[in-house]
C-alpha positions as CSV (number, residue, x, y, z in Angstrom):
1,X,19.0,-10.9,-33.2
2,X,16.9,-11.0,-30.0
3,X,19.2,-11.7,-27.0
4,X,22.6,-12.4,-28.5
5,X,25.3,-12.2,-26.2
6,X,28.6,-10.4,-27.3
7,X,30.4,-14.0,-25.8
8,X,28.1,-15.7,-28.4
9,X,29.8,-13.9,-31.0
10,X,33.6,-13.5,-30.1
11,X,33.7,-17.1,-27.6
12,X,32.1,-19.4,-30.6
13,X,34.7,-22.3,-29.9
14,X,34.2,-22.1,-25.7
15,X,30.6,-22.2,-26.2
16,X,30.8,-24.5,-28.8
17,X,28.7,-22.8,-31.8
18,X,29.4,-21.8,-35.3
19,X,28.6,-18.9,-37.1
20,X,30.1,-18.6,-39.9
21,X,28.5,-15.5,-41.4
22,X,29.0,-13.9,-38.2
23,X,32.6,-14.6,-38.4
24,X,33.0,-14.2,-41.8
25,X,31.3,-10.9,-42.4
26,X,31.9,-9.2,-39.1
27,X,34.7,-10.7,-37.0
28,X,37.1,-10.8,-40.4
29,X,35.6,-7.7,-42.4
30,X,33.8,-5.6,-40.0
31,X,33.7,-3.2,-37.2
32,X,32.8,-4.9,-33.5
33,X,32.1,-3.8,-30.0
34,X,34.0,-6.5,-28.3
35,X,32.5,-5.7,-24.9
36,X,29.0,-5.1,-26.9
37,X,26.9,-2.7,-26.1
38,X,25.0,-0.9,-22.7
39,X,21.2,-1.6,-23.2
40,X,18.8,0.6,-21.7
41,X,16.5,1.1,-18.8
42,X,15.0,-1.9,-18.4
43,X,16.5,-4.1,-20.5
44,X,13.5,-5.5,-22.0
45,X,12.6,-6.3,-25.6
46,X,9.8,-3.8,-26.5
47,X,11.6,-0.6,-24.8
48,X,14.5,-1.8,-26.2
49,X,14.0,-1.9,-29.8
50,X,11.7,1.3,-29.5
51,X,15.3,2.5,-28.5
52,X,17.3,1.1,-31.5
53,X,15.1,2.6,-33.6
54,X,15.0,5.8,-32.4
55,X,18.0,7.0,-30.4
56,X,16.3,8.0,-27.3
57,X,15.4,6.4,-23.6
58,X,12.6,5.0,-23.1
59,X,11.4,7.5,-21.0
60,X,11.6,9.5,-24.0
61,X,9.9,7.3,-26.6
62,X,7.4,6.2,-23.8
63,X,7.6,2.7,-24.7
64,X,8.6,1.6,-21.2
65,X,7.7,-2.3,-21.4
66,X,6.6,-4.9,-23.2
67,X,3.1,-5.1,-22.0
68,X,0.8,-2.2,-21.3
69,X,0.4,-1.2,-18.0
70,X,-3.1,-3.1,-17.0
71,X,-3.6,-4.7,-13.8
72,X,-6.8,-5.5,-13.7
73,X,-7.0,-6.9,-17.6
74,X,-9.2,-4.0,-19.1
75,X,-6.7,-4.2,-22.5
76,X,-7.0,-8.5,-22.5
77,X,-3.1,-8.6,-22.6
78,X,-2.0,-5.7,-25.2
79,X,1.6,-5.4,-25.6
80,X,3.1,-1.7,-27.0
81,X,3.2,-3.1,-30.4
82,X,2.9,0.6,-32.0
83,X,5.4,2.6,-32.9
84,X,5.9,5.5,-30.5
85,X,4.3,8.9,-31.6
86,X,6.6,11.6,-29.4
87,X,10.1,11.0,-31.3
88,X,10.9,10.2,-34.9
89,X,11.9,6.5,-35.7
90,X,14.5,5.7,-38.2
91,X,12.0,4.3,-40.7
92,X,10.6,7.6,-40.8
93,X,14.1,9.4,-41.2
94,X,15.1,7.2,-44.3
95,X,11.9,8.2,-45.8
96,X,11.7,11.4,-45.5
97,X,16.0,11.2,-46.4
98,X,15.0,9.7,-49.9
99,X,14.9,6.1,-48.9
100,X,12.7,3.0,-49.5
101,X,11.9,2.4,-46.0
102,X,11.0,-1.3,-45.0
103,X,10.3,-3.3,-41.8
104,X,10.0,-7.2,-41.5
105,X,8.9,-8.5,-38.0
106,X,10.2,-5.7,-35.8
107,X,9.0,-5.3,-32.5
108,X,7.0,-1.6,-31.9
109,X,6.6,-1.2,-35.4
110,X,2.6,-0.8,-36.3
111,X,2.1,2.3,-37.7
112,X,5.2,3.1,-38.6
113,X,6.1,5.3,-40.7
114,X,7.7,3.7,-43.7
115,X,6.9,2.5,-46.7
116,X,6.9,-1.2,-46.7
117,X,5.9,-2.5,-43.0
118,X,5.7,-5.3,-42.2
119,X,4.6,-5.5,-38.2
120,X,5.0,-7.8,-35.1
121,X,1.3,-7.9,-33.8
122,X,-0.4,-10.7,-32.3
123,X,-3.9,-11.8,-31.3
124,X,-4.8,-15.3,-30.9
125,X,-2.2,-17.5,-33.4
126,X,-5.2,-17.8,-35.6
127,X,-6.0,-16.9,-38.9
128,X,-7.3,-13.5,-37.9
129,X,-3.6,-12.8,-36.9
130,X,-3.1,-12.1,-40.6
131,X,-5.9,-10.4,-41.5
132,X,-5.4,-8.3,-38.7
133,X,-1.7,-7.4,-39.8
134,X,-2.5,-7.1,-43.1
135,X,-4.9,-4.2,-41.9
136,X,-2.0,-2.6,-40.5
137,X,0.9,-3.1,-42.5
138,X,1.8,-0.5,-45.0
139,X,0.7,-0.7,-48.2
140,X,-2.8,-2.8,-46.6
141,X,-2.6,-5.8,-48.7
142,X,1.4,-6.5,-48.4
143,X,0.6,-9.2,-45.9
144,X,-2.1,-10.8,-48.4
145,X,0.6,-10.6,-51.1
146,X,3.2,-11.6,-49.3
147,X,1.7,-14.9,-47.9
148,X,0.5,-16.1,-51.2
149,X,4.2,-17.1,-51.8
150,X,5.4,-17.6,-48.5
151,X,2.6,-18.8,-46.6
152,X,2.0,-17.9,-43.4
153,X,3.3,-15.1,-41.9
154,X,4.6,-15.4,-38.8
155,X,3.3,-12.1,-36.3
156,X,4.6,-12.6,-32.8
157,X,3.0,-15.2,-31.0
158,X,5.2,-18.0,-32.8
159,X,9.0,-17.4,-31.6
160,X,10.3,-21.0,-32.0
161,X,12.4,-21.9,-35.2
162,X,10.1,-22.4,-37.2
163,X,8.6,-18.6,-37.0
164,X,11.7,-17.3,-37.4
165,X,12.2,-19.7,-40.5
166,X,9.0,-17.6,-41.8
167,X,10.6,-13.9,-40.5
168,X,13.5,-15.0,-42.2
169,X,11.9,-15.8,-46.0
170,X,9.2,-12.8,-45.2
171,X,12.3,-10.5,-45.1
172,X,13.4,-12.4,-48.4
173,X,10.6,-11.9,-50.3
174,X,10.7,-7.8,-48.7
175,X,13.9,-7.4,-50.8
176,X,13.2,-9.6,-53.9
177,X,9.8,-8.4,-54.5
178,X,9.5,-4.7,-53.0
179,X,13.0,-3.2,-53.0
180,X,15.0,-4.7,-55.7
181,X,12.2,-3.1,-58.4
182,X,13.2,0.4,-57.1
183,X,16.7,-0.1,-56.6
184,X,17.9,2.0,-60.1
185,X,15.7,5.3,-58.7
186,X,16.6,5.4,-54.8
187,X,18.5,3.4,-52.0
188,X,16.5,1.1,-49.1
189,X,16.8,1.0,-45.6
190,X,15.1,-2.3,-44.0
191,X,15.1,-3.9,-40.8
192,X,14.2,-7.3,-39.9
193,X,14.1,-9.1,-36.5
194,X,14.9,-12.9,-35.3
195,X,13.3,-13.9,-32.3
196,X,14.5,-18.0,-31.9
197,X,17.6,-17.5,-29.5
198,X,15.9,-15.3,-26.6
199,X,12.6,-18.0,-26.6
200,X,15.0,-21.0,-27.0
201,X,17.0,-19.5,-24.1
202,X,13.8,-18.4,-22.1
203,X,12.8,-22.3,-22.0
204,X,15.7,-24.3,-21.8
205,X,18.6,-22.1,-20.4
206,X,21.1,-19.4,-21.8
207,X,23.8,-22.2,-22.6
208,X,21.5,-25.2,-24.0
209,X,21.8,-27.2,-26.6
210,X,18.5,-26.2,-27.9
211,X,19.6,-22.0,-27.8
212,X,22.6,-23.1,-29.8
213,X,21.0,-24.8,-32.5
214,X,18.6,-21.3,-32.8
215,X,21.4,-19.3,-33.0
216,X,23.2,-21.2,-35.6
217,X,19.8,-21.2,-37.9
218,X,19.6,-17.4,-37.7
219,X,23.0,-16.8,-38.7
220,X,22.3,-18.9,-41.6
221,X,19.6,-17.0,-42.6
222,X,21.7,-13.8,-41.8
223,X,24.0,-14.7,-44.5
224,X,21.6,-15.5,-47.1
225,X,20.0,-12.1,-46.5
226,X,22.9,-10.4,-46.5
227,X,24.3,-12.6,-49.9
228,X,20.9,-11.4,-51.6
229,X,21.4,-7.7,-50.5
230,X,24.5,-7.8,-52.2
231,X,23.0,-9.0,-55.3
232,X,21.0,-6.4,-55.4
233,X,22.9,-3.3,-54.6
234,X,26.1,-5.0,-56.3
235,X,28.0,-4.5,-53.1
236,X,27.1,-1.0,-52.3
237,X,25.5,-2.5,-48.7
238,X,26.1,-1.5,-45.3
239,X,24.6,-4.4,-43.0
240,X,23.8,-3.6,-38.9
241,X,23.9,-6.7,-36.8
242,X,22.7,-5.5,-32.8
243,X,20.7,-7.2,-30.5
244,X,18.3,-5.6,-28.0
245,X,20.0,-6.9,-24.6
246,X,21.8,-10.1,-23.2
247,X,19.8,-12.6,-20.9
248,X,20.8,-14.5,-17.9
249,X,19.6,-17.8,-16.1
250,X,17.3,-17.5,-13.7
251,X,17.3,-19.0,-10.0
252,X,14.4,-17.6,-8.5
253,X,10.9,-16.1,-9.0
254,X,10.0,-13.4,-6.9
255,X,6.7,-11.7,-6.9
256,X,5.7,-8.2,-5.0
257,X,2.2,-8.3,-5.6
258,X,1.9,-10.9,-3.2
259,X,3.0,-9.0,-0.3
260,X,1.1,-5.6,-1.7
261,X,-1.9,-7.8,-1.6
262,X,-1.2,-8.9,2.0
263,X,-0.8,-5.2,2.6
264,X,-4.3,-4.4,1.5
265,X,-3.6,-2.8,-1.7
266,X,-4.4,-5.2,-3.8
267,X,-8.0,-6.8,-4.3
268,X,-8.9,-10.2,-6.0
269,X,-11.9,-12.0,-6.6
270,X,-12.2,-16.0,-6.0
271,X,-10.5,-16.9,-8.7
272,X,-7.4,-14.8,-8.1
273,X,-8.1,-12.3,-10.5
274,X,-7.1,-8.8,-9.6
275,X,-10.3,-7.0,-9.5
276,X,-8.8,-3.5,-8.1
277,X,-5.7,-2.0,-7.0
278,X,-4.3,0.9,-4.9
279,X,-0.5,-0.3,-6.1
280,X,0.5,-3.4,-8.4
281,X,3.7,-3.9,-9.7
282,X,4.1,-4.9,-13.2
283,X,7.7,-7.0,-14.2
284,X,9.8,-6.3,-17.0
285,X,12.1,-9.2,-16.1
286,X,14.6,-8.3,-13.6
287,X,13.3,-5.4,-13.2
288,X,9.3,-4.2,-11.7
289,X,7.4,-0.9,-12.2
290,X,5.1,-0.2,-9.2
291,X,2.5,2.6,-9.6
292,X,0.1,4.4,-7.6
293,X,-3.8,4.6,-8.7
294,X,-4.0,7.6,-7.4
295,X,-0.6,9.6,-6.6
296,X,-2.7,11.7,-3.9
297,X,-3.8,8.5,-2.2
298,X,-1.3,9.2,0.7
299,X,-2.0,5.9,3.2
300,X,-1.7,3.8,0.0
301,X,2.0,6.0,-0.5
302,X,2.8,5.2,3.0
303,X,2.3,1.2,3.2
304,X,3.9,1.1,-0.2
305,X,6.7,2.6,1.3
306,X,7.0,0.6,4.6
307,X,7.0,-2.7,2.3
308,X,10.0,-1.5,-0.5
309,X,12.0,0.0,2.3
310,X,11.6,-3.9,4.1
311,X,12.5,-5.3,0.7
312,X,15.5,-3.0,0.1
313,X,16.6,-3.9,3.7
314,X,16.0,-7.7,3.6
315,X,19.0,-9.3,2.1
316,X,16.8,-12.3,1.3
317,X,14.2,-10.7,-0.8
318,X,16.3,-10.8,-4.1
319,X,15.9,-7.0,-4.2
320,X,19.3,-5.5,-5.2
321,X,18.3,-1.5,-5.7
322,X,14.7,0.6,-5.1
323,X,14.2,3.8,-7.3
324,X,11.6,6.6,-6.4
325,X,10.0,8.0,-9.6
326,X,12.7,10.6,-10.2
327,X,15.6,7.8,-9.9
328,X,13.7,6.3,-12.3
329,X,13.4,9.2,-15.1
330,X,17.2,9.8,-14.4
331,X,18.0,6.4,-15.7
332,X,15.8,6.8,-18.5
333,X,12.7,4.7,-17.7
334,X,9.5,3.9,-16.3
335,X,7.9,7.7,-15.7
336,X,5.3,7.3,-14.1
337,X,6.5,4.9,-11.6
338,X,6.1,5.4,-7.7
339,X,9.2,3.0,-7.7
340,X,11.0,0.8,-9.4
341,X,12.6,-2.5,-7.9
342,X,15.8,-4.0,-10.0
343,X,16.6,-7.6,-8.7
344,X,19.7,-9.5,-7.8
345,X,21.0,-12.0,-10.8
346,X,19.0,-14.4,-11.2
347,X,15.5,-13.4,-9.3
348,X,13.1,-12.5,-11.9
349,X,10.0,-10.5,-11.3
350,X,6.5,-11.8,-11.4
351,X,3.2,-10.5,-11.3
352,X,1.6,-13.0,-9.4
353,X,-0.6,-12.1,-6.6
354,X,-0.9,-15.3,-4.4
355,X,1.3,-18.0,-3.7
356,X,5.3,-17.6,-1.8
357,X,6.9,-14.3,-2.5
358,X,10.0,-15.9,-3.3
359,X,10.3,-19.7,-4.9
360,X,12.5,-21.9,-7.0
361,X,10.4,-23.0,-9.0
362,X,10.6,-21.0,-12.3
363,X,8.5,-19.8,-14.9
364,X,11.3,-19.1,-17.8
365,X,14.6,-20.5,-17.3
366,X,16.1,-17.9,-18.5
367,X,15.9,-13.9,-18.4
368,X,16.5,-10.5,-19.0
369,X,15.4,-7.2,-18.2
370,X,17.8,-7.3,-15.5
371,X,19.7,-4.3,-14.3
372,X,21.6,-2.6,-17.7
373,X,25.1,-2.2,-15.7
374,X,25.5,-6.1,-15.1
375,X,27.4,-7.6,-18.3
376,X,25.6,-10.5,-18.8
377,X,22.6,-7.7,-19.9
378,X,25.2,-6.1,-22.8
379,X,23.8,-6.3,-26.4
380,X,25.6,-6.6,-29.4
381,X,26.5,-4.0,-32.4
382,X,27.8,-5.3,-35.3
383,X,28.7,-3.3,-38.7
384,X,30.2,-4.2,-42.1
385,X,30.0,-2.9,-46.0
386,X,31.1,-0.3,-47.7
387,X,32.9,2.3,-46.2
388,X,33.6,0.7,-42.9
389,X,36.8,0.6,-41.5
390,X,37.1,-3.2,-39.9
391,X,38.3,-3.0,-36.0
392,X,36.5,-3.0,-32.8
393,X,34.6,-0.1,-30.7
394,X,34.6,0.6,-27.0
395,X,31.8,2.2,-25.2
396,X,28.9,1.4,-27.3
397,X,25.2,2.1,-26.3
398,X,22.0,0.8,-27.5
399,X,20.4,4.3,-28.2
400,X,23.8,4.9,-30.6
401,X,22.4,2.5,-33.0
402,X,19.7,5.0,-34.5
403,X,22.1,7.9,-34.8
404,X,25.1,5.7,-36.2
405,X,23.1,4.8,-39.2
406,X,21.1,7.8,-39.6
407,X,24.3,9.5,-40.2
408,X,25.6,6.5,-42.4
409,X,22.7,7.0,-44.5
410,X,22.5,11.0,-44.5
411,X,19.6,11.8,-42.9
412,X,17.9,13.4,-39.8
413,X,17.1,12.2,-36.4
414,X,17.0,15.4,-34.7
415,X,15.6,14.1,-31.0
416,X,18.4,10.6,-31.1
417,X,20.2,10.8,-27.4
418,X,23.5,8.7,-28.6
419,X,25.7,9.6,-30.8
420,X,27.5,8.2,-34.4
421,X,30.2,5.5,-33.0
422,X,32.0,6.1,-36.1
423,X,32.9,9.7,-35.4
């Protein structure tokens, strides 16, 4: 459940929300992580779930953003949407362990290695979307199948409610139609993914209406998921709520390519459209990558660092902390970064390249990617079903949710960084 809040979950009556299958299934019969879990480095939704999924840092996986790294437009606005090919995922592990393994929706999951997948990949919204995941998905031809009773399935680009309406009976149909048949000769492992919350909070703001009201509609399709699941396995279910990282409201927009373009390092054509670059940053949220072109161009290394020292100095500049390329590793991110600039609350990142380096006016309302120590960035980790003991956890971290189920499920992740919570 993109973006969920651990306050979402335990403060329902402050914030005035229900969920009931939330409540019933986790809060009343479950384990918790009260103070939710640490995300990682950045806390962004593509390096994140790369995370879950495997048990390692992004630095690790390799997923280190959302988008691919691409200032001047050469991959016409790819995200990472594969699955990384340096660490084994869990979809793999449950496979090889015996498992059906399925995927519905999950971010970083083309070419996964499962049987049933079901990817997040986008092009244009149109009807090539489908024949292009359908090419992907594993079996080819699932998505064909799958659409003939659901209709259209919903790939990426559509994150409102009504997508997730389509993720949610896509992920419905996965365990009536592909993993009920095979339920008498071996066990399943599936995940799915709702994206409603973190785009209704994006536009209208962390605490609207409008992110309530998403919220409320996944965890009713939560419950009939997990209602079916029972069906199916007559109770012998374990069920893994987490989200990938909290989010924030924003205040400001902030944008270092504008003064790297000032600085010479950047280079546009009339229209504004970076045509080359000696340094660009690229955002992840609250957080900014900056690389080098060329890490032996030494005058482009030195006015670099004149203008992130200024912005490190400059109380104004919404710049809270300034990583060198081995801070950055450290922490578990962005490796081949020349630095990497983590905001104040509230000043998201851009990757503009004219314009004010710092304005009010804001592109999303809300954000995360922010740095992975404030609380407001905390995901949350959820478990019930059979075998676990109800009651709450303490120091919970994103890349725990891999190893924690792996181990529930009896099978190998051998390169997972986190640990079983439950031992």
């Amino acid at each position: 459940m993109d973006a969920l809040k651990p306050e979402f979950v335990f403060e329902q009556e402050r914030l005035g929300i229900r969920l009931p299958n939330i409540t019933r299934y986790f809060l009343e019969n479950g384990l918790t992580a009260r103070a939710g879990s640490k995300s990682v480095f950045p806390t962004f939704t593509y390096p994140c779930h790369q995370s879950m999924i495997t048990g390692t840092n992004p630095a690790v996986h390799g997923i280190v953003n959302n988008g691919i790294f691409d200032p001047v437009g050469e991959h016409k606005g790819a995200w990472h949407w594969f699955a990384n090919n340096k660490v084994k995922t869990l979809w793999e592990a449950a496979k090889d362990g015996g498992y059906c393994s399925a995927s519905v929706a999950f971010p970083t999951s083309v070419a996964a290695k499962g049987d049933y997948i079901a990817p997040e990949f986008w092009w244009d919204g149109s009807k090539l979307d489908s024949r292009l995941i359908d090419a992907v998905a594993k079996p080819q031809g699932l998505i064909e199948e799958m659409e003939k009773d659901i209709g259209t399935y919903a790939g990426g680009l559509d994150l409102s409610d009504e997508g997730d309406a389509q993720r949610g009976k896509a992920a419905m149909w996965m365990l009536r139609q592909k993993l009920a048949p095979q339920i008498a000769e071996k066990p399943f492992f599936m995940s799915a993914y709702f994206a409603s919350f973190d785009e209704s909070a994006h536009q209208n703001g962390v605490y609207s209406k409008q992110a309530a009201e998403s919220l409320e509609k996944i965890d009713r399709m939560l419950g009939e998921l997990i209602q079916e699941a029972e069906r199916i396995t007559g109770g012998d279910l374990v069920v893994c709520v987490v989200s990938d990282h909290g989010t924030l409201d924003n205040t400001h927009n902030i944008s270092p390519n504008i003064l790297l373009k000032k600085a010479g390092l950047i280079q546009t054509d009339e229209n504004g459209n970076v045509i080359s670059w000696r340094a660009f940053s690229q955002r992840a949220g609250g957080t900014a990558e900056i690389r080098l072109a060329d890490p032996k161009d030494f005058e482009a290394a030195a006015i670099l660092k004149d203008i992130v020292e200024r912005l490190k100095a400059d109380p104004e500049s919404g710049i809270m902390e300034v990583m060198d390329s081995e801070g950055a590793k450290k922490r578990g991110g962005f490796p081949e970064a020349a630095y990497v600039l983590i905001s104040d609350k509230g000043y998201e990142i851009r990757d503009d390249v004219d314009g004010e380096y710092c304005r009010t006016r804001l592109t999303q309302k809300a954000q995360h990617g922010y740095n992975e120590e404030f609380p407001e960035m905390r995901a949350s980790f959820m478990l019930t079903g059979k075998g676990i003991v109800p009651g709450s956890l303490e120091q919970v971290c994103l890349i725990d949710v891999a190893p924690t189920l792996a181990d529930i499920m009896g099978v190998e992740l051998p390169e997972a960084e986190g640990r079983n919570v439950l031992k």
